[in-house]
C-alpha positions in Angstrom: -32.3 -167.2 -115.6 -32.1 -164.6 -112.4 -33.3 -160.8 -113.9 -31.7 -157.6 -112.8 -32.9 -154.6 -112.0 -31.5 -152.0 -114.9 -30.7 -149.2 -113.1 -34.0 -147.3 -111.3 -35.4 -147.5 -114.5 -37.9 -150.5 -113.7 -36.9 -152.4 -116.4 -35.3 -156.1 -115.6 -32.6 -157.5 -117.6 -31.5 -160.8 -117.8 -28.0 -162.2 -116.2 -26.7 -162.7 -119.4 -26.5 -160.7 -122.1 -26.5 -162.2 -126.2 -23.4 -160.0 -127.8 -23.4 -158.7 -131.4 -20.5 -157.7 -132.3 -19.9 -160.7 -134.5 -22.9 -160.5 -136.3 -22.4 -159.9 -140.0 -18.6 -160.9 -139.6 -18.0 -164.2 -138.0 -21.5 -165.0 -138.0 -23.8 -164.7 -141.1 -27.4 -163.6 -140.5 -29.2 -167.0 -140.7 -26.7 -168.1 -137.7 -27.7 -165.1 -135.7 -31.2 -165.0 -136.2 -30.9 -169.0 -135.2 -29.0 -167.6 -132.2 -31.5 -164.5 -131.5 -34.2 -167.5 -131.1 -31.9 -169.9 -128.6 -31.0 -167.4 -126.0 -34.9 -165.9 -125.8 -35.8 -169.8 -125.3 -33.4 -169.9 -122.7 -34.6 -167.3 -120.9 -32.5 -164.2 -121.9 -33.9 -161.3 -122.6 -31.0 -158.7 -123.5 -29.5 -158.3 -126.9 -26.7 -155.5 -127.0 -25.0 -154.3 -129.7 -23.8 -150.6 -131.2 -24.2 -148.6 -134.8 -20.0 -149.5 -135.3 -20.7 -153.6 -135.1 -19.5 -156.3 -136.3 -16.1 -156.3 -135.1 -12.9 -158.1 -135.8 -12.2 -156.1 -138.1 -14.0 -152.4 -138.0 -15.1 -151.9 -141.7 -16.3 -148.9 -143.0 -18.9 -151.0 -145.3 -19.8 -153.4 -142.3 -20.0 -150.6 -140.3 -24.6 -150.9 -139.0 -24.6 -154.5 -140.1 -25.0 -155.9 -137.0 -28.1 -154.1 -136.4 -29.2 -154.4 -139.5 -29.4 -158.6 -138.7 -31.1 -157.4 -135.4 -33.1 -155.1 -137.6 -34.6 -158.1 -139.9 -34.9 -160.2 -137.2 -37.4 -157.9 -135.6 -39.4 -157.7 -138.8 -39.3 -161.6 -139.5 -40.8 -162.7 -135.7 -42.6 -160.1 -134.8 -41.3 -160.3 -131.3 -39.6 -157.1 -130.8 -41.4 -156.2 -127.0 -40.0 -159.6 -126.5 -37.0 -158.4 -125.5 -34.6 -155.7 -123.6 -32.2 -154.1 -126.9 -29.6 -152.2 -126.1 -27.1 -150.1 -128.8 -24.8 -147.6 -128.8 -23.8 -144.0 -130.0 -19.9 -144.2 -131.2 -17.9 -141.6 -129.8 -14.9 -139.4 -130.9 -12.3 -140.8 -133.1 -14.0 -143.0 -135.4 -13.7 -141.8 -138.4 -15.4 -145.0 -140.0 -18.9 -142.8 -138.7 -19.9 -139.2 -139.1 -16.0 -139.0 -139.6 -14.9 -139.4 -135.6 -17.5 -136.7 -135.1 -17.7 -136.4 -130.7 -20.7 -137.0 -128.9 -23.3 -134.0 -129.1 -26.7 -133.0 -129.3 -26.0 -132.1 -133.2 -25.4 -136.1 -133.4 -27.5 -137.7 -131.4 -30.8 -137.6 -133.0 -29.9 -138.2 -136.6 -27.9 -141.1 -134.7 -30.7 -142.6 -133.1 -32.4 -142.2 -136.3 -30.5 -144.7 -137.9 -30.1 -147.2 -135.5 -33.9 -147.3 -135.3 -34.2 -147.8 -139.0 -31.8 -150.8 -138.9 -32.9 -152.3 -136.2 -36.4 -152.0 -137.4 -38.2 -150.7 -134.4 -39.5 -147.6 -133.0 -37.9 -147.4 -130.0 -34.4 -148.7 -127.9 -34.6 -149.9 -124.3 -31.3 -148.6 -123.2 -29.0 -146.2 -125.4 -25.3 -145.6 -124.6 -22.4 -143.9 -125.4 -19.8 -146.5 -126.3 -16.7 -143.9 -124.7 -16.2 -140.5 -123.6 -15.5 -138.0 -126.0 -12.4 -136.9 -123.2 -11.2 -140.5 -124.1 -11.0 -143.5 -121.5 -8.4 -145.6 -119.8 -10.1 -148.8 -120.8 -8.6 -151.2 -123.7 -5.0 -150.9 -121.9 -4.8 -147.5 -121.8 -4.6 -147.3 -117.9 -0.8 -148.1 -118.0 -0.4 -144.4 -119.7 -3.9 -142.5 -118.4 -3.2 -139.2 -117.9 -6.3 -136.7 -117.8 -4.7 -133.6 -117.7 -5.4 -132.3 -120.7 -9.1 -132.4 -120.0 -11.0 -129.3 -119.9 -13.1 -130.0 -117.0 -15.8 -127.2 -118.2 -16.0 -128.2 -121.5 -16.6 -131.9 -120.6 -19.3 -130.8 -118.5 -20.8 -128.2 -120.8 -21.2 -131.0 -123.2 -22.8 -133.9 -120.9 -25.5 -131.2 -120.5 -25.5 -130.6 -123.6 -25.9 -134.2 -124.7 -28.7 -134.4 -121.7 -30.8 -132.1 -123.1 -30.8 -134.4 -126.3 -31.1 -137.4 -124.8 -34.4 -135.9 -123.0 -35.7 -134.8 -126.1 -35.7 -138.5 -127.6 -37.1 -139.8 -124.5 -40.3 -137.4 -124.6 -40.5 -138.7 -128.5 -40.2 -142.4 -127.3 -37.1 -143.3 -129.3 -35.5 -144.0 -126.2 -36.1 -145.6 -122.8 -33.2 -145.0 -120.6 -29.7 -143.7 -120.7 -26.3 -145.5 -120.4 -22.3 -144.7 -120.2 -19.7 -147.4 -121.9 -16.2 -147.4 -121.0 -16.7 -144.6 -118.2 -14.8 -143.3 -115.0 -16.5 -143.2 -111.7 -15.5 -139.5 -112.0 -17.2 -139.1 -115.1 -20.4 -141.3 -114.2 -20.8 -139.2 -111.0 -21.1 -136.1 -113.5 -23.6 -137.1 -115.7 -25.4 -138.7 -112.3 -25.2 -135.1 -110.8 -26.3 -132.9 -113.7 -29.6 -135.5 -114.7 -30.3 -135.0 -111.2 -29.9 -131.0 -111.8 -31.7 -130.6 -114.8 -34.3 -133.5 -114.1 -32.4 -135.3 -117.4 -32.3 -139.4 -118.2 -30.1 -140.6 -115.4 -27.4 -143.3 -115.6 -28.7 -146.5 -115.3 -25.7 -148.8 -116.3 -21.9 -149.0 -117.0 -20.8 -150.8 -119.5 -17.1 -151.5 -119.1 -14.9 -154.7 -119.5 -15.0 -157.0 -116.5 -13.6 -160.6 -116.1 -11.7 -162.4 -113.5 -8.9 -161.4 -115.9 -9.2 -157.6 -115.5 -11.3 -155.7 -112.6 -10.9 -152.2 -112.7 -14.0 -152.0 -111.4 -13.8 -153.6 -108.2 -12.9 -150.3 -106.3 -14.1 -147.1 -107.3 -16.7 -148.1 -110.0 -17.5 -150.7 -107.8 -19.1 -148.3 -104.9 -20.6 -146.1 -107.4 -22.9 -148.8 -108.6 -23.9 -150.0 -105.6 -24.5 -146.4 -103.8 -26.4 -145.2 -107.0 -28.0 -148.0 -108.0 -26.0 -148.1 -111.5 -25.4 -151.5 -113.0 -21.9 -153.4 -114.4 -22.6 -154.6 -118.3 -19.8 -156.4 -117.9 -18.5 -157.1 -121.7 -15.5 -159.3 -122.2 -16.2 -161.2 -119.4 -14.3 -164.7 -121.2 -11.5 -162.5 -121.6 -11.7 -162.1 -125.2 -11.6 -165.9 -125.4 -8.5 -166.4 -123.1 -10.2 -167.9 -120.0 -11.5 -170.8 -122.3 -8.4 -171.9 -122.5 -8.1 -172.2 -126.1 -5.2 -170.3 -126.8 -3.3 -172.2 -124.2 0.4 -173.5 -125.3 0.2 -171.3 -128.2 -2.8 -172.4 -129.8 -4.8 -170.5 -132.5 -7.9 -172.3 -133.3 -8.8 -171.4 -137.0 -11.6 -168.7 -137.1 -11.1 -167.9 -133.9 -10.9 -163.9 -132.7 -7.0 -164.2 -132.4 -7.0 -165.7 -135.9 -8.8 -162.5 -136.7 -6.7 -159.9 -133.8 -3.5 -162.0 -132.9 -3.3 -159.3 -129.8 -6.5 -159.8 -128.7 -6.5 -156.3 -128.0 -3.4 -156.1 -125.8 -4.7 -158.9 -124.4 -1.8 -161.3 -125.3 1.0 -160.7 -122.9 3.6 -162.6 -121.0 2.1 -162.7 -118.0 -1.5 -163.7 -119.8 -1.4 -167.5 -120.0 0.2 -168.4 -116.7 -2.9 -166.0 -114.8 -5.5 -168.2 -117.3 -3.5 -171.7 -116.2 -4.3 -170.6 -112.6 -7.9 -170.3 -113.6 -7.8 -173.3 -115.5 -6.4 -175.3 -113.1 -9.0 -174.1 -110.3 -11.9 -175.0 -112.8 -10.8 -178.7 -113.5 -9.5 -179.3 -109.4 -13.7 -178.3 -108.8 -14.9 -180.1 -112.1 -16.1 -177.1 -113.5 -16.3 -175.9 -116.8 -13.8 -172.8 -116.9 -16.5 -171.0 -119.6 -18.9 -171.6 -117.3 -17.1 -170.9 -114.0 -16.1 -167.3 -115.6 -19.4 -166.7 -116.2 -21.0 -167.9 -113.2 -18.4 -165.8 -111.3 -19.4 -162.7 -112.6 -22.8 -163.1 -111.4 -21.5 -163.0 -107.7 -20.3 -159.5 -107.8 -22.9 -157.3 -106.0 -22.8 -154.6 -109.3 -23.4 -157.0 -111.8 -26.5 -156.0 -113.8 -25.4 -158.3 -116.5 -22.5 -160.1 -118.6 -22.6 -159.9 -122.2 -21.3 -163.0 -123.9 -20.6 -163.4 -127.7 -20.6 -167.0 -129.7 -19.7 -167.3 -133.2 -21.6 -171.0 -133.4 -24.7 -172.2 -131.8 -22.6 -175.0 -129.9 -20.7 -172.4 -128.3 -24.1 -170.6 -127.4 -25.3 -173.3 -125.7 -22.5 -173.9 -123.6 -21.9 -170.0 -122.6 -25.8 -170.8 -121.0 -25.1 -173.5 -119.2 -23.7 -171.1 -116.9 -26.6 -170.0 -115.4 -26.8 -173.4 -113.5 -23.4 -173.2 -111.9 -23.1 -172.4 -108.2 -19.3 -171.5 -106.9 -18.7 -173.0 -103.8 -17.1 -170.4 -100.7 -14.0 -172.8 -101.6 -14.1 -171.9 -105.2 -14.5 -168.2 -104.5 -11.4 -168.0 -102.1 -9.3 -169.6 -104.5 -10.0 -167.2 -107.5 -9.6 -164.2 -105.1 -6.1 -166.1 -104.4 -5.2 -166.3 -107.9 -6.2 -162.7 -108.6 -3.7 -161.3 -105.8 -1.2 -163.5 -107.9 -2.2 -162.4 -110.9 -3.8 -158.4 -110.2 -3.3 -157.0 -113.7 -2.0 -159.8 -116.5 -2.3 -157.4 -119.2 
């Protein structure tokens, strides 16, 4: 398993990441711990999740569950400095938490507060802020993005203010380091620029969706991290499922997350499953496994700090790391960058 530098932060995280999201949904607690315990044997060493998880669907009662199974985990093993844990701080517009309260330094204590007492542990490696409270143009909302509403001064009022916080938790040792989640490069330069200013926790990773499916990141983003030494946390890098090929021809797979989200999160378009067939079709011409290759690919981008996978059984744990034994030929790599310029933006 290859480790990645976190940010400047010192800390090394593996090149996968175990997702949470379906902890204490799709998969009950004995099933995760049982997963917690494969992926550390395999050589992972980053768990991520957030205080909103599970997923599919966002419950107000679920809502902390998924750390909570982190949470009891921790206290079972003992092995909590085993690891690299990751969470996150919900933004604006949930009302499911602190009723869609924004970001600020009036939330972000009491915040951490509770994710420490669910996860069981007195500190987190690497807290984020799963959006901006100015909103995002992730999840689809790039066809529409139109920023001009911001108020550029109170945006950056509050990233100071939320600095200032975020300092105060590191000097208490609830936190280790500092990261964004469905960011801008506009907006990751600001909080880079007033850290720097105010000697604050700098940036240390993105985490935005990233899969040979959809790269927004390639350009902009895509300099930032390499110039600043900010890492990808590529989530969604199977494409919601998509790129296994599963839901080719119409196919719904009972349990499955489009069982759960028949959109997949806008995911599911008419342009979708002829971009996956292209993918497919590379994967079986190179006798690859298309899980795997998707995987494997994301590994080969200079940005990547890590790709965060999610499996609702342990068989599909075990294959997701079998990736980190695929190698993509120069061959293979030219023909995915071919079917991307056929396929820029399926959805």
């Amino acid at each position: 398993m290859k480790m990645n530098p976190l940010g400047r932060t010192g800390l090394e995280v593996s090149e996968l990441c175990l997702g949470t999201m379906t902890f204490g949904t799709q998969t009950p607690e004995q099933d995760a711990h049982a997963q917690i315990d494969y992926a550390l044997a395999a050589g992972v060493n980053f768990v991520d999740t957030a205080e909103m998880y599970p997923v599919n669907p966002v419950r107000k009662e679920t809502t902390g569950r998924s750390e909570e199974i982190i949470g009891t985990w921790n206290a079972k093993t003992g092995r909590r400095g085993d690891y690299i844990l990751a969470t996150k701080h919900s933004g604006e517009g949930l009302v499911h938490v602190r009723d869609g309260a924004p970001i600020s330094s009036q939330t972000i204590a009491a915040t951490i507060e509770g994710s420490l007492k669910r996860l069981q542990t007195d500190y987190i490696d690497l807290y984020q802020f799963h959006w901006p409270n100015r909103g995002s143009y992730m999840f689809r909302k790039n066809w529409a993005y139109d920023p001009s509403s911001q108020n550029r001064e109170e945006t950056l009022a509050n990233m100071v203010d939320c600095l200032e916080a975020l300092q105060a938790q590191v000097d208490k040792g609830n936190i280790r380091a500092f990261g964004l989640s469905n960011e801008s490069a506009w907006g990751t330069a600001q909080w880079l620029r007033l850290a720097e200013a105010a000697g604050a926790p700098r940036v240390a990773s993105i985490q935005n969706e990233y899969s040979l499916m959809c790269r927004l990141y390639d350009t902009d983003l895509a300099e930032l991290s390499v110039n600043e030494e900010v890492g990808l946390l590529a989530f969604s890098p199977l494409a919601a499922g998509l790129l296994s090929g599963k839901y080719q021809k119409g196919a719904v797979p009972e349990g499955s997350r489009k069982s759960l989200v028949p959109g997949l999160g806008g995911r599911d378009g008419p342009r979708t499953y002829g971009a996956v067939a292209d993918y497919l079709d590379i994967a079986a011409r190179h006798q690859l496994d298309p899980v795997q290759m998707a995987l494997a690919w994301c590994g080969t981008r200079p940005f990547m700090a890590s790709a965060i996978f999610g499996a609702t059984t342990q068989a599909q744990l075990t294959h997701l790391l079998g990736a980190v034994d695929v190698r993509l030929s120069d061959e293979v790599l030219q023909e995915i960058d071919q079917a991307h310029r056929a396929h820029p933006m399926p959805y």
